[in-house]
Wavefront OBJ file of the C-alpha trace (Angstrom):
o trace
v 0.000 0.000 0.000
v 1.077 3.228 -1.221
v 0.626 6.814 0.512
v -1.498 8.703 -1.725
v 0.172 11.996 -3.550
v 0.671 14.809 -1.840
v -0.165 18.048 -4.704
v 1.710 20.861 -3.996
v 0.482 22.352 -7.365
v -2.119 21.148 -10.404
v -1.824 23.523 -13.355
v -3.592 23.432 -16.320
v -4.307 27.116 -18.457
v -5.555 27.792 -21.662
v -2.306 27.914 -24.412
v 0.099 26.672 -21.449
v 1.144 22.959 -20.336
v -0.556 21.280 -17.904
v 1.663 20.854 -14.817
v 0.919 18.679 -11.729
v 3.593 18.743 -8.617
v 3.567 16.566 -5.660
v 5.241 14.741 -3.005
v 6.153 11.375 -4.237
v 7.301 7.811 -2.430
v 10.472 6.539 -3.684
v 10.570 4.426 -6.267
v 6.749 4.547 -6.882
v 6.012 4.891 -10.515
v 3.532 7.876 -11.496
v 1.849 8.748 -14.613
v 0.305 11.626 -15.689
v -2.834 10.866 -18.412
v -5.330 12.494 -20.603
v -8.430 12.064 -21.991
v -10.237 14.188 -24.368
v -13.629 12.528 -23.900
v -14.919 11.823 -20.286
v -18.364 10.598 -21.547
v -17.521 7.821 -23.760
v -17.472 4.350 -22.592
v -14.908 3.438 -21.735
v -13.356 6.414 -21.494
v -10.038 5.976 -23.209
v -6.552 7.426 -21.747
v -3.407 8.468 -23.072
v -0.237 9.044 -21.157
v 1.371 12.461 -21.242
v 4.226 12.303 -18.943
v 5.623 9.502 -16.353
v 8.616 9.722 -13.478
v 9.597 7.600 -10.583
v 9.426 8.845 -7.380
v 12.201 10.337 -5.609
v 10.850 10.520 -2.020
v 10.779 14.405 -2.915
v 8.834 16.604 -4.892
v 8.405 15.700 -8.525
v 6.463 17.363 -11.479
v 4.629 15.830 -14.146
v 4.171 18.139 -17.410
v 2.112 17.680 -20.537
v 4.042 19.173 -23.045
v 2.461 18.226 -26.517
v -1.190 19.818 -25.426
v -2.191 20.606 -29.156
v -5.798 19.509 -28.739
v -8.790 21.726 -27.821
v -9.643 20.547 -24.449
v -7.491 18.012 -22.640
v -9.111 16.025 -19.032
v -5.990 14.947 -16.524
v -5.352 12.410 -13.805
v -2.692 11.109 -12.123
v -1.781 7.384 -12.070
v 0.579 5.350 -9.431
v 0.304 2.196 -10.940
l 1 2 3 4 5 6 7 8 9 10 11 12 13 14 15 16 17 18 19 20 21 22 23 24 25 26 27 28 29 30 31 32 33 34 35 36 37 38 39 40 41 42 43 44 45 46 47 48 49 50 51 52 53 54 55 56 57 58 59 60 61 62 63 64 65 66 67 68 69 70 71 72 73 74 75 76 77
């Protein structure tokens, strides 16, 4: 069992990348995912961004935002 993430930040802004910051476990894998369509079933999710935990602070960005509208979440596999 894994501590759940700590967010010291979630950004997301119109024309900028989405950001999320938090305090991570070491060695825990995170992922940071979007969808672009909540409603359908399933939903279907892409991954933006990954790190391994450090035991610090780490920051997942979503660089290659190109589409209109973008939903996030944050995986620890």
């Amino acid at each position: 069992v894994y501590a759940l993430p700590q967010f010291q930040t979630f950004a997301a802004s119109n024309g900028a990348p989405a950001s999320a910051t938090f305090l991570s476990v070491l060695g825990q894998d995170y992922r940071m995912e979007y969808s672009l369509d909540l409603q359908a079933d399933p939903v279907t999710w892409w991954q933006a961004d990954s790190e391994t935990g450090t035991g610090g602070y780490v920051t997942l960005t979503d660089t290659n935002a190109v589409d209109a509208k973008r939903y996030y979440r944050i995986v620890a596999p």
